[in-house]
N, C-alpha and C positions, 0 to 999 in steps of 0.2 A: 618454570614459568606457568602462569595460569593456563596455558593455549594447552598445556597438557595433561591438564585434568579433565578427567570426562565430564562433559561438560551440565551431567544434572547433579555433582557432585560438587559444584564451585558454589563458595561463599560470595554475594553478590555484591557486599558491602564493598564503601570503599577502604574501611581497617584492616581488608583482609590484603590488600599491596603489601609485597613485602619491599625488602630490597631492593632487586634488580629492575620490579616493577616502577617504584619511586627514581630509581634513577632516569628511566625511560621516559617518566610523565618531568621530571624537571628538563628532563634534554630537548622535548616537545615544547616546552612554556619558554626556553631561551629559542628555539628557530623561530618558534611565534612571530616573539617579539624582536628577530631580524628581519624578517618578512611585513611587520608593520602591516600597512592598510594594502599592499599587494596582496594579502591571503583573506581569505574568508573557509573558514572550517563549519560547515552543515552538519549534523546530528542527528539521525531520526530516533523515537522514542525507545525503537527496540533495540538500541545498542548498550554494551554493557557500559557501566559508571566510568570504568576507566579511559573508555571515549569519550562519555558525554563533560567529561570534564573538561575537553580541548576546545569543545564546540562555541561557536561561537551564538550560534544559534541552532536552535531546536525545534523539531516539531514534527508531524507527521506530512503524508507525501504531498496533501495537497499545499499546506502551508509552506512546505521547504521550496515545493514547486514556483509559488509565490515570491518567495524569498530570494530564488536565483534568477528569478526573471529580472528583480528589481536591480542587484548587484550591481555594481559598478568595481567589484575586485578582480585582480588580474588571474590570480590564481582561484579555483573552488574547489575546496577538494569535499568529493559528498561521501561523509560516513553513512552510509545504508548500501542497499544494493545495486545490480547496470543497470536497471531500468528505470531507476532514480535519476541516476549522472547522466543517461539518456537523455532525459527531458528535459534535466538541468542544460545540456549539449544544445537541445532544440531553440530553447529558451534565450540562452546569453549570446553575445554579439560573436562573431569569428575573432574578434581580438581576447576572446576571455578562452582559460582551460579551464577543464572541467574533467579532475582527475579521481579516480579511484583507487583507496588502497591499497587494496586486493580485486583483481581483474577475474577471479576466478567465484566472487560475491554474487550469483546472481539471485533466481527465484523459481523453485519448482512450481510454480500455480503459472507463471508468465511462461515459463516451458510446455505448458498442455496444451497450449492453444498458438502454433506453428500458421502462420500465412499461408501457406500450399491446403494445409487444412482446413481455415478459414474462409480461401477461395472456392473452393469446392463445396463449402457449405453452403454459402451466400448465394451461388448459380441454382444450386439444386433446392434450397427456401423458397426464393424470388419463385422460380418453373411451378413451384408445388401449392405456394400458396398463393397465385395469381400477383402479389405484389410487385411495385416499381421499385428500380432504384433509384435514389433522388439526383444521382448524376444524371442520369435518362430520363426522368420522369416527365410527364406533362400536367399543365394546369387542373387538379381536377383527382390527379392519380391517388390511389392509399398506396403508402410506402413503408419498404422496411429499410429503417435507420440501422444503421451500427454504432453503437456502443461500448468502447474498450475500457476497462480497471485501468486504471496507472498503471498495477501488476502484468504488466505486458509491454513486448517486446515493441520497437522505434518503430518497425516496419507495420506493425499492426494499427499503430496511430494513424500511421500515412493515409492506410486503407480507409479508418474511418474519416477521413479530411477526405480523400478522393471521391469517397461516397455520401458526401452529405453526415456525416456521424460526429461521434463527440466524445473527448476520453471522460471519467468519471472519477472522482476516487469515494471511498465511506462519509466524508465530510458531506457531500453533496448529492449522491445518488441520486435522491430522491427529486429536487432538485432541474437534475440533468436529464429524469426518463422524464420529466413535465416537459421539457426541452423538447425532446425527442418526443414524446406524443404529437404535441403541438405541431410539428414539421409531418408528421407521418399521416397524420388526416384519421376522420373515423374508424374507417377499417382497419388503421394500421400498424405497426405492427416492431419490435424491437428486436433485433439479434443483438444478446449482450456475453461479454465473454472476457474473462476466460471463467471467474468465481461464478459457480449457480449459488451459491447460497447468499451471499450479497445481493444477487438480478432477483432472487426468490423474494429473499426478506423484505426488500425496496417495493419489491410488488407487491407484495402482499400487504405493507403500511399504504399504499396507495388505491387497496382498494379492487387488486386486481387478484380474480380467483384462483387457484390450483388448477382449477379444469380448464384454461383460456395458459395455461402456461404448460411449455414441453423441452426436455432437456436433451438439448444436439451430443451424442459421441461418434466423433470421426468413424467412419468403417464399420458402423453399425446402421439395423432396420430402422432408423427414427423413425416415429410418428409424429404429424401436427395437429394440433384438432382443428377443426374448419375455419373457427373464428380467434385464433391465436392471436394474444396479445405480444409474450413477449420470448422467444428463444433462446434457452439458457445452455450456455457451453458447458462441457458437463468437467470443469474444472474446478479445484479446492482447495486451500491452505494446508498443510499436513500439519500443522498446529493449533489452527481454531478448530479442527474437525475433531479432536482429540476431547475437547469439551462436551461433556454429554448429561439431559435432565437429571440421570443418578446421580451426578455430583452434585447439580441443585439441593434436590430432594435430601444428601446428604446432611451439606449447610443448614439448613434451616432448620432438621431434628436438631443441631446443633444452638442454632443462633435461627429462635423463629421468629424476633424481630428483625434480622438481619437482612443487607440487601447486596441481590447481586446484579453485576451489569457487566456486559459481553460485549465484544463485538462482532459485528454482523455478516462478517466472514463463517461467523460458526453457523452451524446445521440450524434448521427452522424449530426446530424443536424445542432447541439450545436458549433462540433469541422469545422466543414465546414464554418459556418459564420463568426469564430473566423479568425482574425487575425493570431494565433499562436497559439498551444495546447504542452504541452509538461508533463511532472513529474515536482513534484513540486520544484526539483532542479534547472529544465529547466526553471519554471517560475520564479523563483527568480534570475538566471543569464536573462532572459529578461527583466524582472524591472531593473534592474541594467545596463544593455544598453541605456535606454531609455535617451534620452534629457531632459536636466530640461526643466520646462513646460508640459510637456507632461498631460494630461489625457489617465489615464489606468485603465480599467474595466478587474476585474479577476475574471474564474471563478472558485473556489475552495474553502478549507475550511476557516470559517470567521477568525480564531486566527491566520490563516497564512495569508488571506490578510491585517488583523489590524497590522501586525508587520510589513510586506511591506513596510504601510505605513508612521507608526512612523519611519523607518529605512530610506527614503527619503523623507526629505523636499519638496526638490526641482519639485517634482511630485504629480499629485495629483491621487492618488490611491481610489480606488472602490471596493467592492464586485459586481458583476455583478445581484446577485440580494441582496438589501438591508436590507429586515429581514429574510436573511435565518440565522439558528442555527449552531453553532458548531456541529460538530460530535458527539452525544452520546455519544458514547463507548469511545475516545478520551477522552472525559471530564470527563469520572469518574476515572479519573486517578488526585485528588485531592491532594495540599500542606499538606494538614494534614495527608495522607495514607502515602505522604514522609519522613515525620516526622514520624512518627509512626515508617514504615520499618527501618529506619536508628537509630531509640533509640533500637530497639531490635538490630539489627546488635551490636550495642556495646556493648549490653548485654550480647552477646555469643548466639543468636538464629540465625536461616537462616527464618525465616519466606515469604510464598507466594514464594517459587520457583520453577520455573515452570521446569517439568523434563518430556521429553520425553522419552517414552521408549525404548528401544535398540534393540528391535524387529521392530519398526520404524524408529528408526536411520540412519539404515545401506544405507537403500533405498531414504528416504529422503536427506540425506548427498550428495549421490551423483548428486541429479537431483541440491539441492542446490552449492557445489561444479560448476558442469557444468555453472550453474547461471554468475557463480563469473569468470567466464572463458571468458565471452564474452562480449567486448568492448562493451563499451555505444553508 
């Protein structure tokens, strides 16, 4: 089976199914279609072809976000990772599941940034940099907002709904910290977390300096400078970090017409050299602009730029660096865990669904809710 191949050595096509794989993807397409409009199957970009062929719909976090809030299916099963189905959980009514295929899918960048961590930070910001918190605050006060990534855990959403805060994904960043200035008053000020190079690069398109921005590590001396704008958790992708200017510099001795575009999960360096950095929405409507002929280096995950590339001919598409891996956590979200989920579904089981609970809810709902409020 494919799930045994190491996984920078997989063919990403879909020609490369052999057998057992085609029997699995037809046994998927007959529960499907016994499940009818009870199922809805979610997709995110970086899953491999042999998923996104089930999906029903696709897209990245913020639009899948979108997508199950709206649902009306009984079943959701979200190909991506927990803190996806998470919100998907936050989102749809108590009468919908909201299952995952693998329970074991999460996300090393939403693991760096722990609530016990969080809290500790937020007390000792506030103490150090005179700021309110906007649960507390009074008329008048500069406050520090909280700001969560999708890529983070139910509990951390709560946090920023309990505190006046707002989750964000790449689609909208930028967006959201206008949000959050706006509420925080002149002086004030942003703790955003868990990704710094997202809170970086966002910043920095808006205009806000390196010296007005400082990077929180748990258990460490931090510094603020006086007049800090915005407090970046010092968490990262272990795949957009991988991306780095030599590759650039590479490309372009190569293809010096050519153009590259990132996303802004990778290092500041990464998003400065590029041509273009956007969510992985944005970079898929930038492929799709492009002129045939074109040479384009991307920098993101490999399953989303192999589909790129089978999806235009006419261009000749790239990973910006050529044996980086798929996402881990992404990828154990495997056709047979789909198969699997969907023969219990018929059976009369809910198996793997992911329930946040209610005591988290209330708080994450609405930093989520807010999310969903603010134009892209």
């Amino acid at each position: 089976m494919t799930m045994s191949l190491p996984m920078c050595a997989i063919d990403f096509s879909n020609d490369a199914m052999g057998p057992e794989e085609t029997a699995i993807a037809e046994r998927i397409a007959e529960l499907k279609e016994q499940m009818g409009e009870d199922l809805l199957i979610l997709g995110h970009h970086y899953q491999r072809d042999q998923i996104v062929m089930h999906a029903d719909l696709l897209g990245d976090s913020f639009l899948l976000a979108e997508l199950a809030a709206k649902s009306k299916a009984k079943n959701i099963i979200f190909c991506g990772v927990h803190f996806m189905a998470e919100s998907a959980d936050i989102l749809t009514s108590d009468e919908q599941n909201v299952i995952l295929p693998n329970m074991r899918a999460g996300c090393s960048m939403a693991d760096m940034a722990a609530l016990p961590d969080v809290e500790v930070a937020w007390k000792d910001i506030l103490e150090r940099s005179g700021l309110s918190d906007p649960a507390t605050a009074k008329e008048g006060d500069s406050c520090l907002i909280p700001v969560t990534y999708m890529n983070s855990a139910a509990e951390l959403k709560d946090f920023c709904g309990r505190h006046g805060g707002i989750v964000c994904t790449s689609s909208n960043a930028e967006g959201i910290l206008q949000w959050a200035y706006d509420r925080a008053g002149p002086k004030g000020a942003v703790l955003f977390f868990p990704d710094q190079h997202l809170g970086r690069n966002t910043g920095l398109s808006m205009g806000i300096s390196l010296d007005k921005m400082a990077v929180w590590t748990p258990g460490q001396d931090n510094q603020l400078p006086e007049d800090v704008k915005i407090v970046l958790w010092h968490g990262f992708c272990s795949v957009h970090k991988r991306f780095t200017v030599g590759q650039i510099d590479a490309f372009r001795e190569q293809h010096p017409e050519g153009l590259v575009v990132v996303h802004p999960e990778c290092p500041m360096e990464v998003v400065q050299a590029a041509d273009a950095n956007g969510s992985t929405e944005y970079i898929r409507r930038f492929v799709a602009d492009q002129k045939p002929g074109t040479h384009i280096a991307v920098g993101t995950e490999i399953n989303m730029v192999a589909r790129l590339d089978s999806q235009h001919e006419d261009l000749h598409i790239q990973c910006l660096e050529p044996t980086v891996c798929p996402c881990s956590t992404m990828y154990m979200i495997h056709p047979v865990y789909l198969m699997d989920i969907l023969e219990r579904l018929v059976d009369g089981e809910v198996p793997n669904q992911v329930i946040v609970e209610m005591s988290v809810q209330k708080g994450a709902k609405i930093a989520l809710e807010r999310m969903l409020s603010i134009k892209q």
